[in-house]
Residue frames relative to the residue before (quaternion, step in Angstrom):
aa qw qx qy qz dx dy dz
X 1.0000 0.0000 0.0000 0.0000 0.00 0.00 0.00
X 0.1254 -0.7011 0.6969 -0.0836 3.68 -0.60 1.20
X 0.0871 -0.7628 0.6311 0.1106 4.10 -0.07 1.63
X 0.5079 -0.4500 0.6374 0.3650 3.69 -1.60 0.18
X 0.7650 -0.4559 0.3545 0.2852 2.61 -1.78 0.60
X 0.4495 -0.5099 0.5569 0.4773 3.98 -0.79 0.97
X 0.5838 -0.4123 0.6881 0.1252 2.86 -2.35 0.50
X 0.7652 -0.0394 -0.0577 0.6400 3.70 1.08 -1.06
X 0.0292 -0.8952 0.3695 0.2474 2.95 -0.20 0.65
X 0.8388 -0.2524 0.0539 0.4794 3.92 -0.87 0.31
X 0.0928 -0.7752 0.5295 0.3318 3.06 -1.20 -0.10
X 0.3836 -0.6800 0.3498 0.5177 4.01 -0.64 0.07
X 0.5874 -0.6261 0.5022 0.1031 2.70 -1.86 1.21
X 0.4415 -0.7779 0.4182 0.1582 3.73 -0.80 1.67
X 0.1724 -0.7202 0.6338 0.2233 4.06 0.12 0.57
X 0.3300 -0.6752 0.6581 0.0460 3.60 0.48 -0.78
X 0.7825 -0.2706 0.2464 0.5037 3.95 -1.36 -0.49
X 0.5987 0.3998 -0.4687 0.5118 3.96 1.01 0.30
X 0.4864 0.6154 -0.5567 0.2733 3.59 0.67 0.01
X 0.7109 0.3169 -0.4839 0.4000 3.88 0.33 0.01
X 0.6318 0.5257 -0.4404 0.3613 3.58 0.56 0.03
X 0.3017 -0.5695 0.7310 0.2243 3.80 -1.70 1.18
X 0.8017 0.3309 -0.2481 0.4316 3.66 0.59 -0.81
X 0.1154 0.7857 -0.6060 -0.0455 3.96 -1.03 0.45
X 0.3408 0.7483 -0.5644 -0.0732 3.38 -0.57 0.10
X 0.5532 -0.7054 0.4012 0.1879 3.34 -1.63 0.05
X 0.7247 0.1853 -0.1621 0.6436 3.35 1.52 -0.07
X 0.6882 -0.5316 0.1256 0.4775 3.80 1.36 0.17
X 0.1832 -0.8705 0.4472 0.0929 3.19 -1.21 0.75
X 0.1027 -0.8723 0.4739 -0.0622 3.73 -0.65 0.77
X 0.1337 -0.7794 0.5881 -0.1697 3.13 -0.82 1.36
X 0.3202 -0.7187 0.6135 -0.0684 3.17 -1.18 1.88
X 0.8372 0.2687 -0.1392 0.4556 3.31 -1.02 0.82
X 0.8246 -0.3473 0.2890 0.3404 3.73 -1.38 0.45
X 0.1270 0.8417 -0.5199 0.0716 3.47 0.81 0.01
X 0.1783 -0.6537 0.7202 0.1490 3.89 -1.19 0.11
X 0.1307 0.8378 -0.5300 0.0056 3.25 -0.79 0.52
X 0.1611 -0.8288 0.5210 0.1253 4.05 0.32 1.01
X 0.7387 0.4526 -0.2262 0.4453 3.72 -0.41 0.20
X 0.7367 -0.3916 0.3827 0.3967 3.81 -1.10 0.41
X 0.1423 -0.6567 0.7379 0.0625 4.02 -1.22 0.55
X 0.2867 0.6927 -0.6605 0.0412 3.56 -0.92 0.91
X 0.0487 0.7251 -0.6844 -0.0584 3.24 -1.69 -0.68
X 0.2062 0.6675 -0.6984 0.1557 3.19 -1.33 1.58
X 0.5696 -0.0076 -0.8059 -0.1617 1.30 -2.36 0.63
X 0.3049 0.7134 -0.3921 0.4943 3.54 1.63 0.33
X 0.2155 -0.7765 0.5909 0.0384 3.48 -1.09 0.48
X 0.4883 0.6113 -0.4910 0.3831 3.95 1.40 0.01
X 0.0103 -0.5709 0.8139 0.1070 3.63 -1.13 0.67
X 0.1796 0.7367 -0.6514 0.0265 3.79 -1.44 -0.41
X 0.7448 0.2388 -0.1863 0.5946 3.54 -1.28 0.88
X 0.4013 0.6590 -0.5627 0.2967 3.55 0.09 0.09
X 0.7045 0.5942 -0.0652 0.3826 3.24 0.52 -1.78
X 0.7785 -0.1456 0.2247 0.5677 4.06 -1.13 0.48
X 0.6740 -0.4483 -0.5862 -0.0322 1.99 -0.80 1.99
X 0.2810 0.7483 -0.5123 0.3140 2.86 1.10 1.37
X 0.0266 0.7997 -0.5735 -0.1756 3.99 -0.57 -0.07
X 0.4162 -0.7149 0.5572 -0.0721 2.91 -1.32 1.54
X 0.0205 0.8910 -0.4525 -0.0288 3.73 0.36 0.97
X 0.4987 0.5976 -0.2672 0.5681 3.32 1.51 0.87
X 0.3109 -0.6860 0.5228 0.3992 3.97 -0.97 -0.49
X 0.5166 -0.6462 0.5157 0.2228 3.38 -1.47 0.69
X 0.2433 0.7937 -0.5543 -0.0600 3.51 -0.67 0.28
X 0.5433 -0.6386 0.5401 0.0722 3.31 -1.27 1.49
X 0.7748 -0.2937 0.3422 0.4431 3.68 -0.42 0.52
X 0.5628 0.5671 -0.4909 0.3473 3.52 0.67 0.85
X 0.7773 -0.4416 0.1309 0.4286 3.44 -0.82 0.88
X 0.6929 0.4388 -0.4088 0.4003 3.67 0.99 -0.52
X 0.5818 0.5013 -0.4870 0.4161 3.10 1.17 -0.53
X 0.5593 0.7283 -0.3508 0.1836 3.70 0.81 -1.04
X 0.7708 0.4853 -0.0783 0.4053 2.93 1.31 -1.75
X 0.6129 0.5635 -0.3026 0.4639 2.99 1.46 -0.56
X 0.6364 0.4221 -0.3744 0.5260 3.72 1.23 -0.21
X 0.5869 0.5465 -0.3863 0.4557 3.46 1.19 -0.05
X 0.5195 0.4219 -0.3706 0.6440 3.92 1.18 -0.17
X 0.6875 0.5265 -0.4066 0.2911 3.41 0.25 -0.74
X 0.5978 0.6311 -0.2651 0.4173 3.24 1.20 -0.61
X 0.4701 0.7711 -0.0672 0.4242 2.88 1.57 -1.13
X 0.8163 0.1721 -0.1260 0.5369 2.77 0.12 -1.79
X 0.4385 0.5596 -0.4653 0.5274 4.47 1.04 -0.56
X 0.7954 0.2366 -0.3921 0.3970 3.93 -0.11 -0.07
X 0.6021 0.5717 -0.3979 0.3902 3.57 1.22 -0.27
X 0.6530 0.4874 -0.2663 0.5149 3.47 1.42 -0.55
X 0.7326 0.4832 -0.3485 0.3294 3.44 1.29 -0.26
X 0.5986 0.6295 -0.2407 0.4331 2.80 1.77 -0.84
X 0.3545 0.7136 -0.5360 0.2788 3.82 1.19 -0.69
X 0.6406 -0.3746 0.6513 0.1587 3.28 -1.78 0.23
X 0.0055 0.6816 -0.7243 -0.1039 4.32 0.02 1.11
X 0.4522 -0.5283 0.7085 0.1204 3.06 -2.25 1.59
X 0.8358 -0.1765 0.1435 0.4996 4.09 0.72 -0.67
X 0.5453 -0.6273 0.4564 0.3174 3.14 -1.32 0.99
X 0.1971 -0.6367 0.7181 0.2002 3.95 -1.28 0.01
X 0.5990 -0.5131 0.5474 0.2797 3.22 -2.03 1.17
X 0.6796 -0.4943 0.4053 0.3599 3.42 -1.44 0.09
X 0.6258 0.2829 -0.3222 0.6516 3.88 1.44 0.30
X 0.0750 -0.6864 0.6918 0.2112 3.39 -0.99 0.04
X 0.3628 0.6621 -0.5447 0.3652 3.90 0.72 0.67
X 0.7415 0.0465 -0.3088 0.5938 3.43 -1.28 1.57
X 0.5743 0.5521 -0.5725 0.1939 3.61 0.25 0.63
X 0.2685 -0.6955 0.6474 0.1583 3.76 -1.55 -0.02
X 0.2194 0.8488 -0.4763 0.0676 3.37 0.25 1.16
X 0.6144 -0.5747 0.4783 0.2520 4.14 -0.93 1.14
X 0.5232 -0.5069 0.4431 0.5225 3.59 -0.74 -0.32
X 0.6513 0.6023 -0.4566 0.0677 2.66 -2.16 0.37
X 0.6080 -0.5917 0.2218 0.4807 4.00 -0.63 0.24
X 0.0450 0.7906 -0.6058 -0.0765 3.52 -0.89 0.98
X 0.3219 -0.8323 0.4416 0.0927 3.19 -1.17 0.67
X 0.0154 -0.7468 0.6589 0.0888 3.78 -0.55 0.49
X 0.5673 -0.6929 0.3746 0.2403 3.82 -0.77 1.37
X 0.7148 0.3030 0.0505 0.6283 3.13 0.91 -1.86
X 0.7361 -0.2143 0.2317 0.5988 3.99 -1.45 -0.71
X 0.0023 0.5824 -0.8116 -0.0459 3.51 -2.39 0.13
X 0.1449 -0.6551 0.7415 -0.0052 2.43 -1.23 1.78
X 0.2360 -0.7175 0.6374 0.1524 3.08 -2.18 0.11
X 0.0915 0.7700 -0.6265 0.0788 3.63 -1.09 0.94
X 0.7969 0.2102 -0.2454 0.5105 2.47 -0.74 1.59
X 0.6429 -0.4933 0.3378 0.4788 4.47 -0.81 0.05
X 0.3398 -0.5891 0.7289 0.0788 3.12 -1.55 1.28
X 0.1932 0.7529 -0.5777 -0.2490 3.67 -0.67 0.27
X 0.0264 0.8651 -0.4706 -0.1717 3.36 -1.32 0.25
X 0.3803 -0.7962 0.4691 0.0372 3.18 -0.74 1.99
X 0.1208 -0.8278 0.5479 0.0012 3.18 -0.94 1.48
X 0.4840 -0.8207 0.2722 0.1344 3.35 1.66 1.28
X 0.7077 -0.4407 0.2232 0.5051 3.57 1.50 0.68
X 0.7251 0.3112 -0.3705 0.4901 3.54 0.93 0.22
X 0.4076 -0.7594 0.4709 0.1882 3.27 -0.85 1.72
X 0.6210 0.4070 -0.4563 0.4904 3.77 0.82 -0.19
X 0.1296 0.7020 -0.6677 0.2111 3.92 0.53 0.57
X 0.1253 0.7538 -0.6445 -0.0265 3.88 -1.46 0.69
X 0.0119 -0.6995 0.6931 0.1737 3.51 -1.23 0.92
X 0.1691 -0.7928 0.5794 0.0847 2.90 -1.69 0.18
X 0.1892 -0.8601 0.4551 0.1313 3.43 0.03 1.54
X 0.3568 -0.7270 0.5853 0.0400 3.88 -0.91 0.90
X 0.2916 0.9026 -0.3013 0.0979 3.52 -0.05 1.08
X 0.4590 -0.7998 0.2137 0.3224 2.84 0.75 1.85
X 0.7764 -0.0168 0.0344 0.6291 4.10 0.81 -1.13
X 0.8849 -0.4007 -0.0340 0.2350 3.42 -0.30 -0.51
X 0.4671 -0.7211 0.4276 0.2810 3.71 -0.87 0.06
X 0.0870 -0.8347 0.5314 -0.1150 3.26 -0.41 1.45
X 0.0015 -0.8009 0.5854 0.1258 4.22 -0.40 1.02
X 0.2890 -0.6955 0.5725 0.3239 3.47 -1.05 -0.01
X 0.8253 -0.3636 0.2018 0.3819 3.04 -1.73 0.90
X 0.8269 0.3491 0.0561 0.4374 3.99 -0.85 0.23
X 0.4556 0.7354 -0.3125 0.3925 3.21 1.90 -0.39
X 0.1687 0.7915 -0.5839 0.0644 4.42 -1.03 0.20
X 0.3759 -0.6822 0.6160 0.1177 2.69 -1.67 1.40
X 0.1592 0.8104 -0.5635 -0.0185 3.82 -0.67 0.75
X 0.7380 -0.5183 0.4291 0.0514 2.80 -2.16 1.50
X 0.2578 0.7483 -0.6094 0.0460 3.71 -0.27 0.27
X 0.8425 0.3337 -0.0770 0.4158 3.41 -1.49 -0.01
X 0.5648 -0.6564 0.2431 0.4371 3.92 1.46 1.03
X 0.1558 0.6912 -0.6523 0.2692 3.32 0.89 0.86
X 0.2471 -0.6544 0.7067 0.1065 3.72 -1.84 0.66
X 0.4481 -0.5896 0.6136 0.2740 3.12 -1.47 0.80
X 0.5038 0.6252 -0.4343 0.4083 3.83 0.73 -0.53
X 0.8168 0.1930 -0.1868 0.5105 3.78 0.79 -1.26
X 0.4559 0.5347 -0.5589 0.4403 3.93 0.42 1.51
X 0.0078 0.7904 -0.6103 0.0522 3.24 -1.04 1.35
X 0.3503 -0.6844 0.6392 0.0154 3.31 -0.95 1.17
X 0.1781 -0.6829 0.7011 -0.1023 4.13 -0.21 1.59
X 0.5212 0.6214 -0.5834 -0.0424 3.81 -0.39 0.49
X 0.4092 -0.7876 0.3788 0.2620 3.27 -1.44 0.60
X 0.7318 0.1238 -0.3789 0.5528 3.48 0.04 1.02
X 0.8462 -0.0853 0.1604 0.5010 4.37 -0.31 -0.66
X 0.1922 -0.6263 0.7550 0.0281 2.67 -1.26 1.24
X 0.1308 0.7262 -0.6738 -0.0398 3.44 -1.56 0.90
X 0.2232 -0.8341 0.4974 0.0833 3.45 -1.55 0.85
X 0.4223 -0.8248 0.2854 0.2447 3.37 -0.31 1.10
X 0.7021 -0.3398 0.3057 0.5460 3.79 -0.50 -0.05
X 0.8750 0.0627 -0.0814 0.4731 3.15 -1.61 0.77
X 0.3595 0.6594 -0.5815 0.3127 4.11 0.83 -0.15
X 0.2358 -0.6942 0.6709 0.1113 3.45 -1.27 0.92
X 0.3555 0.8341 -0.4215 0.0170 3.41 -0.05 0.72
X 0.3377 -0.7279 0.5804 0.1388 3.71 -0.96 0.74
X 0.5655 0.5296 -0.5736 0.2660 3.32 -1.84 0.90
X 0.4476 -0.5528 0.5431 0.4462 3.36 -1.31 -0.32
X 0.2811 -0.7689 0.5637 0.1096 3.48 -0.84 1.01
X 0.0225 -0.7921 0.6011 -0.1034 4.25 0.07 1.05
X 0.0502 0.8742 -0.4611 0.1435 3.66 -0.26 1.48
X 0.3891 -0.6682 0.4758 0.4191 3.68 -0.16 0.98
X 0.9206 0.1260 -0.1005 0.3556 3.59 0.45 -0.92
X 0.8337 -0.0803 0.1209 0.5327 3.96 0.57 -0.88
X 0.3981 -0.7909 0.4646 -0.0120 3.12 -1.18 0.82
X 0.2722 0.9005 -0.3385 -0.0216 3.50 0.75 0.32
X 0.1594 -0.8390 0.5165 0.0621 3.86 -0.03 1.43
X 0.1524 -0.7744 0.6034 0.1138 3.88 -0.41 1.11
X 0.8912 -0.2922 0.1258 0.3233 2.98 -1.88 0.06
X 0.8189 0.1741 -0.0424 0.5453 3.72 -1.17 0.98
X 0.5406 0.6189 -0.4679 0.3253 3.89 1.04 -0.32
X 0.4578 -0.7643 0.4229 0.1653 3.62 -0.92 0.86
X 0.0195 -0.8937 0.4073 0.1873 3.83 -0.74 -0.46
X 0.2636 0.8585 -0.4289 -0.0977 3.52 0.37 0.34
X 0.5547 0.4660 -0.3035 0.6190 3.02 0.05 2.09
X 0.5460 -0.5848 0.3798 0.4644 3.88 -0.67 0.31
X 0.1605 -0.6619 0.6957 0.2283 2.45 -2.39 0.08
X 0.1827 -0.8844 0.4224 -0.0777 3.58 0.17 1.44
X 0.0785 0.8272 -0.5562 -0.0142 3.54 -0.26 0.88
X 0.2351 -0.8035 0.4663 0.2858 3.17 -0.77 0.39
X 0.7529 0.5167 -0.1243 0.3882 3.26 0.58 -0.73
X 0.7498 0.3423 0.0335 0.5652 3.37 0.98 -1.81
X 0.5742 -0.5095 0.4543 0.4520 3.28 -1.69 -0.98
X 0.3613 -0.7631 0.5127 0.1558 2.85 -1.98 -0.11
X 0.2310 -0.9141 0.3232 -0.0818 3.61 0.31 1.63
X 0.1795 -0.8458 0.4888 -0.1162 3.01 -0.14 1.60
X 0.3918 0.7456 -0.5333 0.0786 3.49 -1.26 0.59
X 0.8008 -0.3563 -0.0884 0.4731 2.98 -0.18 2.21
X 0.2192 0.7007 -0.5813 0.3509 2.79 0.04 2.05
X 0.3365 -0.5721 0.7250 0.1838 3.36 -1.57 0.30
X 0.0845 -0.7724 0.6217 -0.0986 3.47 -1.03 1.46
X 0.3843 0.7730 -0.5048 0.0047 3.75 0.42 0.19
X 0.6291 -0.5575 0.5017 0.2044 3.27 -1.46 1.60
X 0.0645 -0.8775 0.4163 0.2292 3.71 -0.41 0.61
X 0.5397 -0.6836 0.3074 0.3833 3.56 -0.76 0.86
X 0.0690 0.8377 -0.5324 -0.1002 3.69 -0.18 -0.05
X 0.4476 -0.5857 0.6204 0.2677 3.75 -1.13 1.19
X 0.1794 0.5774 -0.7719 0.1965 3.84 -0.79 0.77
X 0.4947 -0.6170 0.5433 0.2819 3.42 -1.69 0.26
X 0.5387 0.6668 -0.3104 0.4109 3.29 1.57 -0.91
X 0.7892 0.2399 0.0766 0.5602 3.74 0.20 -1.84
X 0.4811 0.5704 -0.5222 0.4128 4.21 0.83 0.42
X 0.3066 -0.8696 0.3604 0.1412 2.55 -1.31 1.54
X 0.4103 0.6696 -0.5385 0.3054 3.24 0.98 1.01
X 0.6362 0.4502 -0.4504 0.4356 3.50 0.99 -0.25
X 0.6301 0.5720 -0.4711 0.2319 3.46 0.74 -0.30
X 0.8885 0.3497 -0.1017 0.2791 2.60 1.50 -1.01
X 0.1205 0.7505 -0.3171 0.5672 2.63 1.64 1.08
X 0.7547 0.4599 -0.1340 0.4482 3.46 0.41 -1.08
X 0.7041 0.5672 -0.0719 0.4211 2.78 0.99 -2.00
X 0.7410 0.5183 -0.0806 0.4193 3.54 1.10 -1.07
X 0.7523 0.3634 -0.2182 0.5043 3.53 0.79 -1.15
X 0.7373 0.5089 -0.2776 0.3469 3.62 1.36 0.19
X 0.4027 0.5590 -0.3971 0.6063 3.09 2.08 -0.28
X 0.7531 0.4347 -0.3982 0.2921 3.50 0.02 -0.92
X 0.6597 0.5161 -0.3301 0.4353 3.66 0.87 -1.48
X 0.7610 0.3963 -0.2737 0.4348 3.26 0.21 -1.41
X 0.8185 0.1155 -0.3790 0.4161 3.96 0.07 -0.35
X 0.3820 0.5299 -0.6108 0.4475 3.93 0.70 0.16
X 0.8088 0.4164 -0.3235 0.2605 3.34 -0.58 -0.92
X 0.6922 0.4042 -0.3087 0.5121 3.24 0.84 -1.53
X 0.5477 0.5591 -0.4495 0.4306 3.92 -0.13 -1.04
X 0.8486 0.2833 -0.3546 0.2720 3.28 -0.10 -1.43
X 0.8786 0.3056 -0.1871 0.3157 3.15 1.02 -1.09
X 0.3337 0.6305 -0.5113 0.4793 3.50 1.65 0.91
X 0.8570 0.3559 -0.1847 0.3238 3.67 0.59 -1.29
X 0.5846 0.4903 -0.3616 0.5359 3.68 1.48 -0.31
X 0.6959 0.4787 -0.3102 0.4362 3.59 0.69 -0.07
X 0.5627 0.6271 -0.1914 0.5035 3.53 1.43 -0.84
X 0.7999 0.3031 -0.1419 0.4982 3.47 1.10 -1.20
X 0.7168 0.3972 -0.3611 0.4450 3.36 0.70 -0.20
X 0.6074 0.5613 -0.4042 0.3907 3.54 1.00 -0.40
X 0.6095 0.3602 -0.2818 0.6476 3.98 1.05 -1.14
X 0.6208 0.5556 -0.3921 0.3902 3.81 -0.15 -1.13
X 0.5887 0.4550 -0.3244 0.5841 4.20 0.57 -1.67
X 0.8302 0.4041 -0.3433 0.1719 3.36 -0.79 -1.26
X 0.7309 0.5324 -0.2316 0.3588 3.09 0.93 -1.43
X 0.5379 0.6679 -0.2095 0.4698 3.41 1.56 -1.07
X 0.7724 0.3643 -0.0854 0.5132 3.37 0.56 -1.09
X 0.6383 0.5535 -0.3152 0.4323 3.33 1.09 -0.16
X 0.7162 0.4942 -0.0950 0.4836 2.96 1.08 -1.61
X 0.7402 0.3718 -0.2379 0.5072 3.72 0.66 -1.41
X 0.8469 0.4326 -0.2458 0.1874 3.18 0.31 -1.18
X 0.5890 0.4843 -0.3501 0.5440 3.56 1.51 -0.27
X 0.6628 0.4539 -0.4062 0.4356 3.78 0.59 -1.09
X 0.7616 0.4111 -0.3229 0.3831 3.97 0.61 -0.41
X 0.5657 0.6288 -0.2605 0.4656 2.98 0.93 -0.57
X 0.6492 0.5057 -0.1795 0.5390 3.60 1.17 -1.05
X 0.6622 0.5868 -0.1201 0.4502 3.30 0.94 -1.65
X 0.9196 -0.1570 0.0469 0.3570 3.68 0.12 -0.99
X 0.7947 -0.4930 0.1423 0.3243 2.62 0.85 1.59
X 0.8571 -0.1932 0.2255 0.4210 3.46 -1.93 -0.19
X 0.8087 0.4098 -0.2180 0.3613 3.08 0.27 -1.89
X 0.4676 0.5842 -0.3486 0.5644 3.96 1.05 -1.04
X 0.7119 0.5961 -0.2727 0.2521 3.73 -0.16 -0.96
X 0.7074 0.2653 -0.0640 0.6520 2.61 1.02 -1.45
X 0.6410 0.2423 -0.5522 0.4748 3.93 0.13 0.48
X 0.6851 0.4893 -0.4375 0.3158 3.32 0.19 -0.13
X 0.3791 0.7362 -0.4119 0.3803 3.60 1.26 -0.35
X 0.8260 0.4257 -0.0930 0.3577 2.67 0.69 -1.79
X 0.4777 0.7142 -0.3102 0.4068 3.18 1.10 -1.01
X 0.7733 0.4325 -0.1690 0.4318 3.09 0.31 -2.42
X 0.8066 0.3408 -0.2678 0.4018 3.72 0.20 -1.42
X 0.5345 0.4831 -0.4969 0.4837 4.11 0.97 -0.26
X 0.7255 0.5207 -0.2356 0.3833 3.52 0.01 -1.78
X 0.7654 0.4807 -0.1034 0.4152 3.73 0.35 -1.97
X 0.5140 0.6070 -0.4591 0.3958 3.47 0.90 -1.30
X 0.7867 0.3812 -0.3853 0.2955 3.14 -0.86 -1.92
X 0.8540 0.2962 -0.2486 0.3481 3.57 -0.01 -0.98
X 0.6212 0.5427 -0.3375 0.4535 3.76 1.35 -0.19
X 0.1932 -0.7445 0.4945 0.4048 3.83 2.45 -0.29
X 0.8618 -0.1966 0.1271 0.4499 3.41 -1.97 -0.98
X 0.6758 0.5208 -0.3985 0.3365 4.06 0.39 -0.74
X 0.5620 0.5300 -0.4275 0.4696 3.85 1.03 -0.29
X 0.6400 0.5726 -0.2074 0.4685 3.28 1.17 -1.66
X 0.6159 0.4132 -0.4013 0.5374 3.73 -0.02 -0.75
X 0.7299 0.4422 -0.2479 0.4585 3.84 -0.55 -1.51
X 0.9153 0.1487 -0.2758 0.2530 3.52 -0.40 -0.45
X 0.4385 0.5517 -0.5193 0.4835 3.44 1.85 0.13
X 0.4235 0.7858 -0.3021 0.3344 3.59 1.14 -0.77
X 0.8512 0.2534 0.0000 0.4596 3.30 0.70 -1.74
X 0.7090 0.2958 -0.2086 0.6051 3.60 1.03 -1.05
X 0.5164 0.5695 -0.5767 0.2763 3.88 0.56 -0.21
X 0.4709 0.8097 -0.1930 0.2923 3.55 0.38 -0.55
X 0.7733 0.2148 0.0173 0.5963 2.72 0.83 -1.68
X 0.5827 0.7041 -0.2258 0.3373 3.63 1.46 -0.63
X 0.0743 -0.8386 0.5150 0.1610 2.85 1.88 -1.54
X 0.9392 0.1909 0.0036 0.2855 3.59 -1.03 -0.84
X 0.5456 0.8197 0.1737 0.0193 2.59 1.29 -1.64
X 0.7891 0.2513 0.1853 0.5291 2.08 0.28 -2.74
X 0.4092 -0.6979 0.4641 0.3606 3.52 -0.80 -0.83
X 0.2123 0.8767 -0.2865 0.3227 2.73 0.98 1.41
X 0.7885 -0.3289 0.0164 0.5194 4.22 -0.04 -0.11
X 0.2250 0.8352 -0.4898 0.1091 2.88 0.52 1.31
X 0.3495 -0.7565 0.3907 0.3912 3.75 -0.22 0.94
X 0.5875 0.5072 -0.4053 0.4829 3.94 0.74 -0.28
X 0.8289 0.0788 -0.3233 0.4496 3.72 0.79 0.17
X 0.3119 0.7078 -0.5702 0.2767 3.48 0.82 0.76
X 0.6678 0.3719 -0.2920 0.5749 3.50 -0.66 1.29
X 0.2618 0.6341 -0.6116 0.3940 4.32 1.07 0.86
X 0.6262 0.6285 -0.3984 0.2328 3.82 0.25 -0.06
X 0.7190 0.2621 -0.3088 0.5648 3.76 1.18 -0.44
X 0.5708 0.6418 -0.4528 0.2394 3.41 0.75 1.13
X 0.5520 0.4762 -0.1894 0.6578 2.88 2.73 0.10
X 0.7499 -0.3928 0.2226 0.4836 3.22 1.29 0.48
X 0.4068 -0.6852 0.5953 0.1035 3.40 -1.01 1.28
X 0.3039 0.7055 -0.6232 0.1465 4.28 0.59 0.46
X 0.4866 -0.6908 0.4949 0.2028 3.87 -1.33 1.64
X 0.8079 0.3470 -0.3295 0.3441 3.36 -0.99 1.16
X 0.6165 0.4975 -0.1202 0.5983 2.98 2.11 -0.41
X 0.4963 -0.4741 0.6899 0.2303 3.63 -0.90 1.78
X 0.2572 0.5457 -0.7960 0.0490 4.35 -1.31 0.37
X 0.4799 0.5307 -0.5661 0.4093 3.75 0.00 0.93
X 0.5712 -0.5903 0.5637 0.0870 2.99 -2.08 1.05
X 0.3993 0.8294 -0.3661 0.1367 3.60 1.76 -1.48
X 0.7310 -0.4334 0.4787 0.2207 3.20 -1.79 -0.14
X 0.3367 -0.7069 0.5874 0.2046 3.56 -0.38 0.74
X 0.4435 -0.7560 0.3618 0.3175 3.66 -0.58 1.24
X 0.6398 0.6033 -0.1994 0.4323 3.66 1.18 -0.81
């Protein structure tokens, strides 16, 4: 079967917060053997990862029932009714092996299998989308491949099935794979593109999964990052630094230097004086910057004499060796008076 062109044809399905993950599942997923996997590994509301690890390699992060995984089954949901809900351009036979199909939404009621090459020709337009509608499940035989002609993307193929997707050995197969329930990828079987379960697991065993990268304006990561970047930095660099280095040394300096450094100094005499000098302006300085430092070389130098760390012209100027931060006295120096 070789359909005409759809009447409407597809449209591209939004992953949304599942769009960095090759791996999803919903109750847990595991994977035997050497696997490769590019792209995120999650699963929720389940919490089993397994087999990831030696000698598998995961070129992505894993997340266990934690909110990214969460949300990302929450788009998924999303994005499994947008692909079901499409408008079907034509129905498909119970194989879709030796076909050659154009964009657009095709439907198979019940299971679709494949044996043998699917091709699908996207006649020179790289935003080309099919969408496959599958009432229960997806079943390839051994040796089985989807292929790309004519600038078709693996980014705009979506697989809608409703209950299991399985893939036979050595099957080369491309798309985004969105399953009500399980996913099951056997030996040597390829992916370029996701495997997304909602519900069930996802079963792995020496495979190559790679998440493909697609230039959209929507999900590219240069706008995210962009965005994502030039506001963490401005907004907490700036504020932090200059809310908290000014805050602490200004209440922190005074009160110190007021309080310790006259009542001791007065109180016990030479010897006190001079260990406390030191104490206060070595120990207190760094973290009290220039307003601890000024005031108490001020008051206890004096009496310290030798000591302390007080006006000494060979160390006036200890402040841009703890850090040069604007608005903030970070010097040890001499009080001019």
């Amino acid at each position: 079967m070789s359909p005409t062109q759809a009447s409407a044809l597809a449209t591209f399905v939004d992953l949304g917060r599942a769009d960095s993950f090759a791996v999803l599942a919903g109750s847990e997923t595991t994977n035997t053997g050497p696997s490769v996997i590019t792209g995120d590994v999650g699963v929720s509301p389940g919490t089993s990862i397994s087999g990831y690890g030696p000698p598998a390699v995961v070129n992505g992060t894993q997340h266990s029932a934690d909110t990214v995984a969460q949300d990302a089954q929450t788009d998924l949901i999303t994005a499994y009714d947008d692909a079901a809900g499409q408008p079907s351009d034509g129905a498909l036979p119970p194989d879709a092996g030796g076909l050659t199909l154009v964009p657009g939404v095709y439907t198979a009621s019940s299971t679709l299998g494949l044996t043998g090459t699917l091709t699908l020709d996207a006649q020179g337009d790289p935003n080309a989308v099919w969408v496959f509608q599958i009432g229960s499940g997806l079943t390839t035989a051994s040796s089985s491949r989807v292929s790309l002609v004519n600038g078709a993307s693996p980014c705009n193929v979506f697989w809608k099935v409703g209950s299991s997707a399985t893939l036979g050995t050595s099957t080369a197969f491309v798309g985004n794979i969105l399953a009500m329930t399980s996913i099951t990828v056997t030996t040597s079987a390829t992916i370029e593109g996701r495997a997304l379960a909602r519900n069930g697991a996802v079963t792995l065993d020496t495979n190559t999964i790679t998440r493909p990268q697609c230039a959209t304006g929507t999900t590219g990561g240069t706008t995210t990052a962009g965005t994502t970047g030039a506001t963490t930095a401005g907004t907490t660099g700036d504020t932090t630094a200059g809310t908290t280095g000014t805050t602490t040394a200004g209440t922190t300096g005074d009160t110190t230097a007021g309080t310790t450094g006259t009542t001791t100094a007065g109180t016990t005499g030479d010897t006190t004086a001079g260990t406390t000098g030191t104490t206060t302006a070595g120990t207190t300085g760094t973290t009290t910057a220039g307003t601890t430092g000024d005031t108490t070389a001020g008051t206890t130098g004096g009496t310290s004499g030798g000591n302390g760390h007080g006006c000494k012209p060979e160390h006036n100027g200890y402040g841009n060796d703890y850090g040069d931060n604007p608005g903030q006295d970070d010097s040890y120096g001499c009080d001019p008076a």
